[in-house]
C-alpha positions, 0 to 999 in steps of 0.5 A: 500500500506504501511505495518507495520504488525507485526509478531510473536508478542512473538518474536518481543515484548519480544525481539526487539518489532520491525515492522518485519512482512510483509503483505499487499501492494507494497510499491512502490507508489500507484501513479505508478498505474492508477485509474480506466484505468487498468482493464476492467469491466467484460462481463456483467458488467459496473463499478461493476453494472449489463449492461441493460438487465442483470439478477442480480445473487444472490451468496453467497458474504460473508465469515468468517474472524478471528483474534486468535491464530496461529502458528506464534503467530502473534497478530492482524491479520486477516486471511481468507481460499482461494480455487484456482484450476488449471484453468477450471477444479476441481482440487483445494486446500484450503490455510488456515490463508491467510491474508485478506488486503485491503491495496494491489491488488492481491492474494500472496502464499507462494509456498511452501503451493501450491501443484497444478501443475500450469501453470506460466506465460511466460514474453515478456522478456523472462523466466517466468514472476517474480515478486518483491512486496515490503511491509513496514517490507520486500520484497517478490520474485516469480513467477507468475501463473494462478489460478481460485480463489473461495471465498465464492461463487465467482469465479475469474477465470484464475487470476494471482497471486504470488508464494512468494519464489518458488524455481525455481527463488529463485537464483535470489532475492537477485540480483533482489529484496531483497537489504542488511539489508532488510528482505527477506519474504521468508516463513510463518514464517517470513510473519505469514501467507500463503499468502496475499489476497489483497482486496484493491482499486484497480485491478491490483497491477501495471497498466499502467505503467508497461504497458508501461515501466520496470522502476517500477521494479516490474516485470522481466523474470527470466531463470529457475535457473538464478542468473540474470532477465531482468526487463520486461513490463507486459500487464494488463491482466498477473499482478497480480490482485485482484481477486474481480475486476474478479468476475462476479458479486459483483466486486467494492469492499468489506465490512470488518465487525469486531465485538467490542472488549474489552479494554484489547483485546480478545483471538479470535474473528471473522468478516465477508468479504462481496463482492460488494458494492450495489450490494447485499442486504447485501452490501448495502452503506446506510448511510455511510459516503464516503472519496474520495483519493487522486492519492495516494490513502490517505486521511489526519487524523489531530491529536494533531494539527499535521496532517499527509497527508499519511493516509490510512485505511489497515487491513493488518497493525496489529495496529495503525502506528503514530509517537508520544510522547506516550511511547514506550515499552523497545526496541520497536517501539510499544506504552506501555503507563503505562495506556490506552490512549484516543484519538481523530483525524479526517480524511478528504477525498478529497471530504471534508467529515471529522469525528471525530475518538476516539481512545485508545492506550493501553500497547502493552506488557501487552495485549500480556502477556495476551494472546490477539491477537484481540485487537483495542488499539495495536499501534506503532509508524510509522517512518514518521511525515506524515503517519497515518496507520489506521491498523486493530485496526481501524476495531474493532466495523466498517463495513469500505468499500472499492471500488475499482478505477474506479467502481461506486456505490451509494457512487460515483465513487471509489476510496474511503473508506467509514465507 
């Protein structure tokens, strides 16, 4: 829900070295949202589990994930190809180096990559239903339209997602979205993707409470060409939503798998994103350890004695994000130690599980000199004794799941991150 991505990494650590990518989720709080009361289960399903009678389908669940060379030259990210369609007919296109989150809810694209003709959604306020997405190094403004999404071999049919900066609404953000001094994600280039899929622990990106009432500010009616939208409420069924929560099967959550990387990091390497907890051979919990949330979706790390209550495992943070004494590079926020750094914390679930995570922190310049970009000692500070980002460093070398609020597998009942 709180990204500190970095893009174009050459830019920032070479310049200011600052956090200035977006990615991810809604910076807003995850306590806006209802765990497990804003979505409802498929036909045939019940919590992510086939209903009595049901005949389980075997489908292709898994797909690649990379981290390398881009053109944003953006360092630790890790992207995935999405295939949309106009819904109900074959008329589709795949998006490459789209950013696989599981800190957010929804599939974002930049419509400037979208050449299909799609259909927006109409908001009760009037206009097309328009969204503002917040993130931790800026804010993106679109439009909302209906896609049938296929990943792997899954498919969320009709499901809304944003088109970040269509130009339709683009009048309109800086008086209804993007406030001074606060970057405006407007395309690729600034963002270092195509877009966002986020795979994250819960369905739809608002809930219940946009349901109810425009006080969140997330969605609004915007005129085609208007300078000014109407705040607006948004039933379930036209948010933005993740599209796992819409599979037919395999739909409580994910698996992100990543290799192990060398200290010095590597120049690419690649993983897997599987679909489903339990649901599948191949996604099977086993004897992985569950960490239940707290309403906003956090559980605590204990660090150098100091522990910080907002933790969060979100690979759409390119590092680790904790505020400490380690130094800093010249005219940055990221770590650059004159040696790697070992570490130990320990993260606690709701539930009491706790485990002891060791940790490296190495010189953010001196990996990015050498051409890293898969890296699992890149780390920053994160501007706030009480947040601890467990980015997509963490992921090197796990297989960390996450389930979705409201569904239910082996673990227990989701939300939760297991590893």
């Amino acid at each position: 829900m709180r990204k500190f991505l970095m893009i174009s990494a050459a830019l920032c650590l070479f310049a200011s070295m600052a956090a200035c990518g977006g990615g991810g989720g809604s910076a807003n709080s995850a306590a806006s949202t209802t765990s497990g009361s804003s979505t409802s289960a498929p036909a045939g399903q019940t919590n992510g589990k086939p209903t009595t009678g049901a005949s389980p389908t075997v489908v292709a669940n898994q797909m690649s994930v990379t981290v390398g060379p881009n053109a944003w030259s953006a360092q630790n990210v890790l992207y995935t190809s999405v295939t949309i369609c106009v819904p109900g007919t074959s008329n589709c296109q795949t998006i490459n180096d789209v950013l696989v989150d599981t800190g957010s809810f929804g599939l974002r694209l930049f419509d400037s990559q979208v050449t299909l003709p799609l259909q927006k959604v109409s908001a009760a306020a009037g206009g097309t239903l328009t969204e503002c997405t917040t993130f931790g190094s800026g804010t993106a403004w679109g439009t909302v339209a209906q896609v049938d999404i296929k990943l792997a071999g899954e498919v969320a049919s009709t499901t809304p997602i944003q088109l970040i900066a269509d130009p339709a609404v683009s009048g309109s953000a800086t008086s209804n979205c993007i406030p001074t001094g606060v970057t405006d994600l407007n395309s690729p280039s600034v963002m270092g993707a195509n877009g966002i899929l986020g795979v994250g622990l819960n369905a739809a990106d608002c809930g219940a409470s946009c349901v109810a009432t425009t006080s969140p500010g997330w969605y609004y009616g915007c005129p085609a060409n208007a300078t000014t939208c109407l705040g607006t409420t948004v039933p379930l069924a036209d948010q933005v939503t993740n599209p796992v929560s819409m599979f037919a099967h395999d739909n409580n959550g994910v698996v992100l798998t990543l290799p192990s990387v060398p200290p010095t990091g590597v120049s690419s390497a690649s993983g897997t994103l599987t679909f489903g907890i339990d649901t599948q051979a191949d996604n099977a919990l086993g004897s992985a350890k569950v960490y239940t949330l707290n309403s906003n979706y956090d559980f605590s790390t204990t660090f150098n004695g100091n522990t910080f209550p907002e933790s969060f495992l979100d690979s759409g943070s390119n590092g680790l994000f904790f505020d400490d004494s380690i130094p800093a590079c010249s005219g940055s926020t990221f770590y650059c130690p004159a040696s790697t750094m070992s570490f130990s914390a320990m993260i606690q679930g709701l539930n009491g599980n706790n485990v002891s995570l060791d940790f490296d922190v190495g010189n953010a310049d001196a990996m990015v000199a050498r051409g890293a970009y898969a890296m699992d000692d890149f780390a920053a500070q994160s501007g706030s004794t009480n947040i601890f980002d467990w980015g997509l460093s963490a992921f090197w070398g796990r297989s960390i799941y996450t389930a979705i609020a409201g569904t239910v597998n082996s673990g227990g009942q989701g939300p939760f991150f297991a590893l």
